[in-house]
C-alpha positions in Angstrom: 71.7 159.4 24.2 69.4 162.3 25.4 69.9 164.5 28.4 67.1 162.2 30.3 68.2 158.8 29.8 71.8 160.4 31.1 70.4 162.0 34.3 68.6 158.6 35.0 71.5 156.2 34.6 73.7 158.5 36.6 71.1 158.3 39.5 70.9 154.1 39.3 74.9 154.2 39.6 74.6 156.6 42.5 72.0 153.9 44.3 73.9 150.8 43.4 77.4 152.1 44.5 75.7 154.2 47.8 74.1 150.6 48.6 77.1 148.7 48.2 79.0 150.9 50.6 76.5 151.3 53.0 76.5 147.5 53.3 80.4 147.0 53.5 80.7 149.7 56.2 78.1 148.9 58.4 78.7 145.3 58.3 82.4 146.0 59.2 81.2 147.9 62.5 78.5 145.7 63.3 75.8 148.3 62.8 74.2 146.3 60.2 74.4 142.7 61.7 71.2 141.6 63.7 70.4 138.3 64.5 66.9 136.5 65.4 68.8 133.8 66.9 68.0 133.8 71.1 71.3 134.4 73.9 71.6 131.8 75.7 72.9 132.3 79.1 74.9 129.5 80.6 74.1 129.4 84.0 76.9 127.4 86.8 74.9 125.8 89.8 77.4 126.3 92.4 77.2 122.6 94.7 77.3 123.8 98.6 80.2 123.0 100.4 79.8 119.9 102.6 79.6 120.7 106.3 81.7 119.8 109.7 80.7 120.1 113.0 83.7 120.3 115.8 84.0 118.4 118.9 83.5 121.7 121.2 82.8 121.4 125.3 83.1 124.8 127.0 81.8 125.0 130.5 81.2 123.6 133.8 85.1 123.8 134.8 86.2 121.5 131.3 87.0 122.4 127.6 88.1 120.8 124.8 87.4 122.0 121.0 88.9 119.6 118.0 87.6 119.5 114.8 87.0 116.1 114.8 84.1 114.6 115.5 81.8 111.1 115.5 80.9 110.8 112.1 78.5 108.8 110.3 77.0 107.8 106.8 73.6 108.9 105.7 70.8 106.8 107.0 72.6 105.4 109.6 73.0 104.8 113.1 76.5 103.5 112.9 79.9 105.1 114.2 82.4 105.3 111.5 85.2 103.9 113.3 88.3 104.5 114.4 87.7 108.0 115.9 90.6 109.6 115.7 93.6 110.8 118.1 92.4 114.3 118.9 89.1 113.1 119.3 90.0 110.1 121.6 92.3 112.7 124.1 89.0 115.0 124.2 86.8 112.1 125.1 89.4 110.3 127.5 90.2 113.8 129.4 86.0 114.4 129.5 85.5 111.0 131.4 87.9 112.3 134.0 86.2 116.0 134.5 82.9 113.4 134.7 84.5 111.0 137.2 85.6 113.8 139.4 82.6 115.4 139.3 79.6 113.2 140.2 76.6 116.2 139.5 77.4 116.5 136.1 75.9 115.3 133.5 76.8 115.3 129.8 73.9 116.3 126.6 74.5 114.3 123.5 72.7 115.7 120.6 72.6 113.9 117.4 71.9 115.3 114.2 69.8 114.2 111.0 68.3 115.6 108.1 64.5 114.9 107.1 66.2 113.2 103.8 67.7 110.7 105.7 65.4 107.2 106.2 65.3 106.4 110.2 65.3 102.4 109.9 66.0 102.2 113.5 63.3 101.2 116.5 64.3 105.1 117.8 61.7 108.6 117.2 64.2 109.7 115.4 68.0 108.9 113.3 69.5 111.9 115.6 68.1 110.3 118.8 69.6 106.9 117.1 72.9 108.6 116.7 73.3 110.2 119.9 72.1 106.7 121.6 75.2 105.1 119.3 77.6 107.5 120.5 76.3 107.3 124.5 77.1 103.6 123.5 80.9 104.1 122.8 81.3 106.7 125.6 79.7 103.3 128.1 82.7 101.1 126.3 85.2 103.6 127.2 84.2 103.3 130.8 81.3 106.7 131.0 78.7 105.4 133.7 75.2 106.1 131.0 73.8 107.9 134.3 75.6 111.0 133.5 74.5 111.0 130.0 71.3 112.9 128.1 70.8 111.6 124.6 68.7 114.0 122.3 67.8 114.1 118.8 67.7 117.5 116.7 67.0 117.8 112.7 69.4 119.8 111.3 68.7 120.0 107.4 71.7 122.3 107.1 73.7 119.4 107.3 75.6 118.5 103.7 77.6 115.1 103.2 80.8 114.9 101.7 81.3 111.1 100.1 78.3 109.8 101.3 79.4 111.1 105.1 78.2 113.3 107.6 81.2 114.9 109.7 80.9 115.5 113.1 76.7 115.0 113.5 76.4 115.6 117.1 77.1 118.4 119.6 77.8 118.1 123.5 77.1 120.3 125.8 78.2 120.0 129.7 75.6 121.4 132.5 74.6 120.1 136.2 72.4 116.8 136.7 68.7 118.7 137.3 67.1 118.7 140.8 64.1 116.8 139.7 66.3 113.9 137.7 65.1 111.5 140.4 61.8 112.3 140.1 61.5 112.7 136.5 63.1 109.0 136.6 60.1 107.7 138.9 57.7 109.3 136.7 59.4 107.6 133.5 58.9 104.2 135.2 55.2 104.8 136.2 54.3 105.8 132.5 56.5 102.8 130.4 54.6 100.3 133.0 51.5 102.1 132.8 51.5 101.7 128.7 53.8 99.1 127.7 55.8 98.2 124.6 53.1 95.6 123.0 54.2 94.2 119.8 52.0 92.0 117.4 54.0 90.0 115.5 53.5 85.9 114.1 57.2 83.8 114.8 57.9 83.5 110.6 57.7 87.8 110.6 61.4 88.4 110.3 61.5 92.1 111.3 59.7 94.5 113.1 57.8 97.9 112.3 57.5 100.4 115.2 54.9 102.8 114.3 56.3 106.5 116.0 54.2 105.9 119.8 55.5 102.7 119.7 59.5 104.3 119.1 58.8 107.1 121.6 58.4 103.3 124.2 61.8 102.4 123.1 63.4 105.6 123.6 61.8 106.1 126.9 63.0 102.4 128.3 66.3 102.7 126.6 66.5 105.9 129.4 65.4 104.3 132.1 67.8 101.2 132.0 70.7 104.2 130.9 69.9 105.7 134.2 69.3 103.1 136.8 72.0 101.0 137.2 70.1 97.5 138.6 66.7 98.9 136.4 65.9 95.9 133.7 63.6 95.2 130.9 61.1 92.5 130.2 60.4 91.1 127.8 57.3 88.4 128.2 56.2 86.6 124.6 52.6 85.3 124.9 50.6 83.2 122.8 47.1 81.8 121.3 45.4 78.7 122.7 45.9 76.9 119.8 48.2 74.0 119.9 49.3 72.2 122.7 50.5 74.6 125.6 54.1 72.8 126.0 54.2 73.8 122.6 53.0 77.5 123.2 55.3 77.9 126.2 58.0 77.3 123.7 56.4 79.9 121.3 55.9 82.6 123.5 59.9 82.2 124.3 60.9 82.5 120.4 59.2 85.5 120.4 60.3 86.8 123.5 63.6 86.0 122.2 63.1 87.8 119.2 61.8 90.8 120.6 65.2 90.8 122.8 67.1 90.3 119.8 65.8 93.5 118.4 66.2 95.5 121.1 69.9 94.6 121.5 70.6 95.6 117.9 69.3 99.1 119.0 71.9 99.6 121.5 70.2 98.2 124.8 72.8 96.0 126.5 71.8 92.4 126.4 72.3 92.3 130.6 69.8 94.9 131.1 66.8 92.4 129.4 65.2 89.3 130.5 62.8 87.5 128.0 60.6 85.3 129.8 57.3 83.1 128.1 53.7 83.1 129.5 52.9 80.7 126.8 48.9 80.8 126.4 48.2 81.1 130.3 47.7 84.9 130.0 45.3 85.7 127.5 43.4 88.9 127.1 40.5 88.4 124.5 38.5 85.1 123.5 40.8 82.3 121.6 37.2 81.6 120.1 37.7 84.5 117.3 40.5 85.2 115.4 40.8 88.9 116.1 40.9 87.6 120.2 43.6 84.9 119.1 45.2 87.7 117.2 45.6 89.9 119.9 46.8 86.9 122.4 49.8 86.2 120.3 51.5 89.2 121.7 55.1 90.2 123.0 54.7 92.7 125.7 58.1 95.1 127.3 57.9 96.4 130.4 60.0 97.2 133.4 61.4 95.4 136.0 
């Protein structure tokens, strides 16, 4: 074997056995391993911890803080009942700072988030909810006179088991100096622009547009504050038929406008439904659009 071929197969063993350690070391301490596969990063949504709102009255000469609350599911207008012990003793000890002291008046705010539907005849589900709760306070012997109900959208609200606990705040001030005018004013405006709903007697519900739940809202005060204050409720009809028959008509609707009302927390003593039958008509029973707007139910104040 000459000197040449020598020298070169001395140099191939020197590449193979360099190569081969070169690999093993490197691979041992990483320096060697790459990868074209992509990190993926897990990421952990963290859910937000449902909220609860205290029973909490600080002022005007009365306080009383308890972390429970009225509660309620979502989308609805309904009190989850029974409320409990603490909350009862805060209520029951809040009627006697109101008895005792005739020039103050109690703020009931409801909350609601804009998730929530509003399927009540109210501007809003807070309004609804704070209407529900004035409701139990009248049961438990509160005179509705020294009550404010209010409606605020609080989307910072989060459920917990399909609940919302403790959607509503109070807040205890002094009756305002214009309450009896503001009252006279209320009156003047409801009479001035009644509640008129169209509706034919085989319609089983009714849809309020939002002027038309600002009506309810704004009656459903009134009666609240005056004691002997009442609704009516008149159904009228078409001249179709025979008017016997129409008389009777008008007081199915009237009835059924009632009906709603009452389910939306105005007390059943506080509305008188009345028919007009087709004696009162206010466009030409010689179209359809006049007979249309003849068979009417209108709500106004007594």
């Amino acid at each position: 074997m000459t000197r040449t071929i020598k020298y070169l197969f001395l140099m191939l063993i020197t590449i193979v056995v360099g190569t081969y350690f070169f690999i093993t070391c490197c691979s041992e301490c990483g320096a060697a391993v790459t990868s074209t596969e992509p990190t993926t990063e897990k990421v952990i949504v963290k859910e937000p911890s449902a909220t609860s709102y205290p029973f909490a009255i600080d002022g005007n000469g009365f306080a009383y803080n308890t972390n429970d609350n009225y509660n309620f599911n979502i989308s609805s207008q309904e009190i989850l009942m029974p409320l409990s012990a603490e909350l009862t003793k805060g209520v029951s000890g809040l009627k006697s700072h109101l008895d005792a002291n005739s020039n103050n008046v109690i703020n009931v705010t409801g909350y609601y988030t804009s998730e929530e539907e509003n399927n009540t005849a109210f501007p809003n589900l807070g309004l609804a909810r704070a209407n529900s709760i004035k409701n139990d306070l009248a049961s438990r012997g509160f005179s509705t006179a020294q009550i404010n109900t209010q409606g605020k959208l609080m989307d910072e609200m989060v459920p917990k088991e399909n609940t919302y606990w403790g959607a509503a705040s109070f807040g205890l001030v002094e009756k305002s100096a214009t309450a009896d005018d503001d009252l006279k004013a209320l009156y003047e405006k409801i009479n001035a622009d009644p509640l008129i709903l169209y509706f034919n007697t085989a319609e089983a519900s009714i849809h309020l547009d939002a002027a038309q739940r600002q009506k309810v809202a704004d009656i459903s005060r009134y009666l609240d504050k005056v004691s002997d204050a009442k609704a009516s409720v008149v159904g009228h009809t078409d001249a179709t038929g025979q008017a016997s028959t129409n008389m009777r008509l008008g007081q199915d609707r009237a009835e059924f406008a009632k009906n709603y009302l009452m389910q939306n927390g105005i007390a059943a003593d506080k509305i008188i439904a009345t028919s007009k039958g087709q004696t009162q008509p206010i466009a030409t029973n010689a179209t359809e659009e006049g007979r249309v707007k003849n068979r009417r139910t209108v709500i106004t104040l007594k």
